[in-house]
C-alpha positions in Angstrom: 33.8 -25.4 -17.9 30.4 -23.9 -17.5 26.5 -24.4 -18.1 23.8 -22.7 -18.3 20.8 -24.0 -16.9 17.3 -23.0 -17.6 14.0 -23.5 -15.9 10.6 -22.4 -16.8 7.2 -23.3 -15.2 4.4 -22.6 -13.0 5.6 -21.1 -9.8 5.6 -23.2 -7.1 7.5 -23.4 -3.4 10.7 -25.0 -3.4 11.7 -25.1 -7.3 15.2 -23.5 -6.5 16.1 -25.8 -3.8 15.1 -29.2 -5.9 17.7 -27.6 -8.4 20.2 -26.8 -6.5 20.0 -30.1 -4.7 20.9 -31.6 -7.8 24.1 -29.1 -8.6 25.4 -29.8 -4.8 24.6 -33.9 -5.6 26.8 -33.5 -8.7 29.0 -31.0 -7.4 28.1 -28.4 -9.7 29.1 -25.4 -8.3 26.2 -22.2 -8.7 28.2 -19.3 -10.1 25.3 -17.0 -10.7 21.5 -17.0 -10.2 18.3 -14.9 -11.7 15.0 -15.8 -11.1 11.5 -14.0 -11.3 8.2 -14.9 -11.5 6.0 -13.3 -14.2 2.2 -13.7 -13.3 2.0 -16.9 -11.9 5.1 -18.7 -14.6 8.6 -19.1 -12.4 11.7 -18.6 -14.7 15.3 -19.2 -14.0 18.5 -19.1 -15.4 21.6 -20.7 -13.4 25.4 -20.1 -14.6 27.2 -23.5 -13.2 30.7 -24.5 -12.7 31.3 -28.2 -14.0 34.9 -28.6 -13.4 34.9 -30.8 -10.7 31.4 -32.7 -11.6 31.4 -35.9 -9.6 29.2 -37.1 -12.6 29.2 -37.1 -16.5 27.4 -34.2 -18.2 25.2 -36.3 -19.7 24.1 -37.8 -16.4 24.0 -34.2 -14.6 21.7 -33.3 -17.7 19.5 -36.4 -17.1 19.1 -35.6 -13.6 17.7 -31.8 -14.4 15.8 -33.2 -16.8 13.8 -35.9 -14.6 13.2 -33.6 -12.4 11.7 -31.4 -14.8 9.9 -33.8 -15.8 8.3 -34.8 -12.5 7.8 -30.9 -11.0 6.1 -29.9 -14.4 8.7 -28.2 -15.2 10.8 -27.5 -18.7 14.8 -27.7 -17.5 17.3 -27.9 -20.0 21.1 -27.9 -18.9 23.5 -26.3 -21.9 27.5 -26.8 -22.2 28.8 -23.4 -22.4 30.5 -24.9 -25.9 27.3 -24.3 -27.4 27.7 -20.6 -27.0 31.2 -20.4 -27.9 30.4 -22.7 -31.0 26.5 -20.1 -31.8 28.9 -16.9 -31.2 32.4 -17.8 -33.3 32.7 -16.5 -36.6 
């Protein structure tokens, strides 16, 4: 299983490794990583590997979302069923 995990906000040093902290805490595993910065906004999307998450989704989510919430920053962590379920006809 798979997420997708977005992050959008003003760029700032260490954004990346506060996110990544979080996957290695949960053992979310980084599949694949884009990031740029457009003017002076940092976005980034994060493909994830949840099979082994030491943690529930929901909790995983929570955490992304705090720290979102204390860097200023908007984080949202999607199952990759949403896709699937957006996509199936």
């Amino acid at each position: 299983m798979k997420t997708i995990v977005s992050v959008i906000g003003k760029d700032a040093v260490g954004i990346i490794s506060k996110v990544s902290a979080i996957c290695f805490e949960c053992n979310a595993n980084i599949v694949d990583i884009t990031q740029s910065v457009l003017q002076d906004m940092f976005v980034m999307v994060m493909l994830t590997e949840i099979k082994d998450l030491n943690c529930s989704f929901t909790d995983f989510s929570e955490k992304m979302k705090q720290l979102g919430k204390e860097n200023n920053l908007d984080i949202r962590v999607m199952h990759e069923d949403i896709f699937n379920s957006m996509h199936r006809i």
